[in-house]
C-alpha positions in Angstrom: 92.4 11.0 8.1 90.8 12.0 4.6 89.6 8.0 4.7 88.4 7.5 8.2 86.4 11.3 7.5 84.9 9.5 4.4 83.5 6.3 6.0 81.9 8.8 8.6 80.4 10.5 5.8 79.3 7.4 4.1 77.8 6.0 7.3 75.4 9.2 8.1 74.2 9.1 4.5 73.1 5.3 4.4 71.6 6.2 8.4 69.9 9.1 6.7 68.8 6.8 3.5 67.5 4.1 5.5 65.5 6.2 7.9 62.4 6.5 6.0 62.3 3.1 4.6 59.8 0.6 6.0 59.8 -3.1 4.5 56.1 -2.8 3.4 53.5 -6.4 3.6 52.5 -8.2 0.7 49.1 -7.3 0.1 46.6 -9.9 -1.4 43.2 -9.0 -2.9 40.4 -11.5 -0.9 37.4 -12.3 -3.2 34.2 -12.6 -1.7 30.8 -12.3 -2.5 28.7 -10.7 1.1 25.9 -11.9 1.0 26.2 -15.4 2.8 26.2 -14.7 6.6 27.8 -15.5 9.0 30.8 -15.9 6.5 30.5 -12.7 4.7 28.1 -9.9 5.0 27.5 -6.1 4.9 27.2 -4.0 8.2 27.7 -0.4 8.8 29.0 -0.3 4.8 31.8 -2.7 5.9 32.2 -6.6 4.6 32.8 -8.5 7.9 32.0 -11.9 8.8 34.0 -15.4 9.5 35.5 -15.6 5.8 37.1 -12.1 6.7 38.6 -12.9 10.3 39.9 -15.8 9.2 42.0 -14.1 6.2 43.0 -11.3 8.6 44.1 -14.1 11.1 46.0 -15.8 8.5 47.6 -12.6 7.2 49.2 -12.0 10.5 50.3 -15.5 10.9 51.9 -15.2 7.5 53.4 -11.5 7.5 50.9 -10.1 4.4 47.6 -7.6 4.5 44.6 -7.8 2.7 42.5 -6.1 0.8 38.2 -6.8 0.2 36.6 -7.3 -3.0 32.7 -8.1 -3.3 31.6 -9.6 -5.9 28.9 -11.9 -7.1 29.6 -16.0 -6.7 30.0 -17.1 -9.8 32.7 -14.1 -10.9 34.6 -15.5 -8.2 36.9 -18.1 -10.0 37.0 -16.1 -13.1 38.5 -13.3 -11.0 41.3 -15.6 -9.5 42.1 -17.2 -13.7 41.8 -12.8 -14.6 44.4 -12.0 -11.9 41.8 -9.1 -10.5 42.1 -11.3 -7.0 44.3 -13.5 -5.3 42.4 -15.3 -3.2 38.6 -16.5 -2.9 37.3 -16.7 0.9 33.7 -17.1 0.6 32.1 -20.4 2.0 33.0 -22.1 -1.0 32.7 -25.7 -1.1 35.7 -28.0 -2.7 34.0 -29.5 -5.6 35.9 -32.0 -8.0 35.2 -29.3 -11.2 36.4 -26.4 -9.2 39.3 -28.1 -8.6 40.4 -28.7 -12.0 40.5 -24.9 -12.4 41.6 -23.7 -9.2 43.8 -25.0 -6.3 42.3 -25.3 -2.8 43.7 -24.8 0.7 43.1 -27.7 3.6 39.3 -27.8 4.6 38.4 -25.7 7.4 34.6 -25.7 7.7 32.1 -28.7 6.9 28.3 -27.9 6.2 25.3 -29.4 4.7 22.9 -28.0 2.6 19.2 -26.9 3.7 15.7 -25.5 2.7 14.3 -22.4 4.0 10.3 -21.6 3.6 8.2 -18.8 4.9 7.1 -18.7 8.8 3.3 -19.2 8.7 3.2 -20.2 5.3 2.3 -24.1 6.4 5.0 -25.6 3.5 7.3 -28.3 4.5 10.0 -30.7 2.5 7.2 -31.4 -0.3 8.3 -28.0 -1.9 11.0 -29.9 -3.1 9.2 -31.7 -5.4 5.8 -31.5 -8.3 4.9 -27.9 -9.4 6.8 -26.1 -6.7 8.8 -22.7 -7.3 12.0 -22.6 -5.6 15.2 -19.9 -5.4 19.1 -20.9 -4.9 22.3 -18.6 -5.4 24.1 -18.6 -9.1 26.9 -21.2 -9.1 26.4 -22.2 -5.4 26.3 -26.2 -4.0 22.9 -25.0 -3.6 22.4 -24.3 -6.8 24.1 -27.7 -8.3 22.5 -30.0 -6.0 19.3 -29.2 -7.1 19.6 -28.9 -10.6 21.2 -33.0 -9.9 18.9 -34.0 -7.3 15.6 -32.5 -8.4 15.4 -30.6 -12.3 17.6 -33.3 -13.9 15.6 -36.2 -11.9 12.1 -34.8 -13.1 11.6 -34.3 -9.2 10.9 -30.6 -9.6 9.2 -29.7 -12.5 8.5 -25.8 -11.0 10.4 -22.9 -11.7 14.1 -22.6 -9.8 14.9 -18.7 -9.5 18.9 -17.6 -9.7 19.9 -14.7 -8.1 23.1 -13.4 -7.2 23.1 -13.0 -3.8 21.3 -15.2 -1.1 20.0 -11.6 0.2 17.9 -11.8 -2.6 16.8 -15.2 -3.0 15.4 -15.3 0.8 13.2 -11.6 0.1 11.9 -13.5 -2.8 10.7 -16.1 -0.4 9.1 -13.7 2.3 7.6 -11.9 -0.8 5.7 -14.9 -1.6 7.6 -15.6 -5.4 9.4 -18.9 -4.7 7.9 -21.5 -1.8 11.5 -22.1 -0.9 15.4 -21.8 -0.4 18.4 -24.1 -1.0 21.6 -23.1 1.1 24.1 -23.8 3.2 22.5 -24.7 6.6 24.8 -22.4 8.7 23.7 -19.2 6.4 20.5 -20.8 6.4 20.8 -21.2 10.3 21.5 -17.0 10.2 18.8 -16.2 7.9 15.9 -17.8 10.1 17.4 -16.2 13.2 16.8 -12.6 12.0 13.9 -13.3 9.3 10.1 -14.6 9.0 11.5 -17.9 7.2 12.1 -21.0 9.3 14.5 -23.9 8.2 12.9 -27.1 7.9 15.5 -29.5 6.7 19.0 -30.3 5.9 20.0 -32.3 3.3 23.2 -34.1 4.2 25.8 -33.8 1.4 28.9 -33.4 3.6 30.7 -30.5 2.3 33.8 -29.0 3.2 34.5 -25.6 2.4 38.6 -24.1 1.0 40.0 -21.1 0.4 40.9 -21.0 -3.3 44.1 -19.7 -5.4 44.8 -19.4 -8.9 45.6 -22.8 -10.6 49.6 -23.1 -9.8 49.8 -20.8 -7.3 51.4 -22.4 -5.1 53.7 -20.1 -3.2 50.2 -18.2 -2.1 48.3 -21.2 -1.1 51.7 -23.3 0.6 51.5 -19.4 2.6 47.5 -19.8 3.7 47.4 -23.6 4.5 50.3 -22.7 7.1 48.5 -19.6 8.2 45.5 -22.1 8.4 47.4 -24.3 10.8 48.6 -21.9 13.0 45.1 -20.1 13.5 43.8 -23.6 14.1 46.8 -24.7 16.7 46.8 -21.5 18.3 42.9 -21.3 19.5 42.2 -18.5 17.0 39.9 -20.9 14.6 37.9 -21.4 18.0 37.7 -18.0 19.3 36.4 -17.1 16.0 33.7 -20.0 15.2 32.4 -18.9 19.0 32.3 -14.9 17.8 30.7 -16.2 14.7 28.2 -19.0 15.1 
């Protein structure tokens, strides 16, 4: 009797122990930088966009929250080597040198690059080359292919203008500083729709953009290239490209 009483006894208090406790998500701090619409990009004081569907579509394939962490472009993949984030969505394009420091997920977006110029200002592709002045994002695609194509080539010989954000290098052009913009043609697609610039040209350089992890990580990124595949198999990716563009 004394031994049956004391299994009861045991029995309520594991009942009683366990009632509180909920298995809580993994939670992964998402690096991105919000200033690259539709990807990423500040409304009501919130970061929303593609970038940010797509990792909350991937968390709930994969079982884990997230958690948002703007920051400028090029502090992106120093952030992921630091350990201060996890993971880097935010339109970034899988470059032979980034991948020597980082790993990347499957593709799951291709783009080209394009140029942006003031509506009514008259300029066309010539800004792009002579005495011209023109702005691109720190550490972008943007920002390589015309140091490659045009500074190095003696193309350009104008002034090229880094800023931090593309917010910033697209008021610089309706302010009159630079006579254009190098970006990615769906963010340049955005700007033109809701600005006075107008994009007259895409360079083709056949991009794919990644979601990137720390060098080694593999447990994280084997995790998002499944959650990838599921979102892609299940409709989701396509639901959200129509939301988004």
């Amino acid at each position: 009797m004394l031994k049956r009483t004391f299994v009861v006894m045991l029995a309520l208090a594991l009942m009683v122990a366990f009632s509180g406790f909920t298995v809580m998500a993994e939670t992964y701090v998402v690096g991105t930088s919000a200033g690259f619409p539709p990807f990423e990009y500040i409304q009501d004081g919130e970061v929303v966009g593609f970038d940010i569907d797509l990792m909350r579509a991937i968390g709930e394939s994969q079982g884990f929250d997230i958690e948002i962490q703007d920051i400028s472009f090029d502090s992106l993949i120093p952030g992921l080597q630091a350990g201060t984030i996890d993971v880097v969505a935010a339109g970034m394009t899988i470059t032979e040198q980034r991948a020597q420091v980082v790993d990347f997920t499957d593709p799951y977006y291709s783009a080209n690059q394009a140029l942006l110029v003031k509506e009514d200002s008259g300029n066309n592709v010539t800004v792009l080359f002579g005495d011209n002045r023109l702005a691109v994002q720190t550490g972008t695609t943007g920002d390589l292919w015309v140091e490659e194509h045009l500074q190095d080539t003696g193309i350009l010989t104008g002034n090229v203008t880094h800023f931090d954000t593309f917010v910033l290098a697209v008021q610089d052009l309706i302010n009159e500083n630079v006579e254009g913009v190098v970006l990615d043609t769906p963010v340049a697609q955005r700007y033109a729709a809701e600005n006075p610039v107008l994009m007259i040209a895409e360079l083709v350089t056949g991009e794919e953009y990644g979601l990137a992890v720390a060098r080694g990580n593999t447990e994280l990124l084997d995790k998002l290239n499944a959650g990838l595949q599921d979102v892609i198999d299940s409709g989701v990716m396509d639901e959200l490209l129509d939301k988004h563009f």
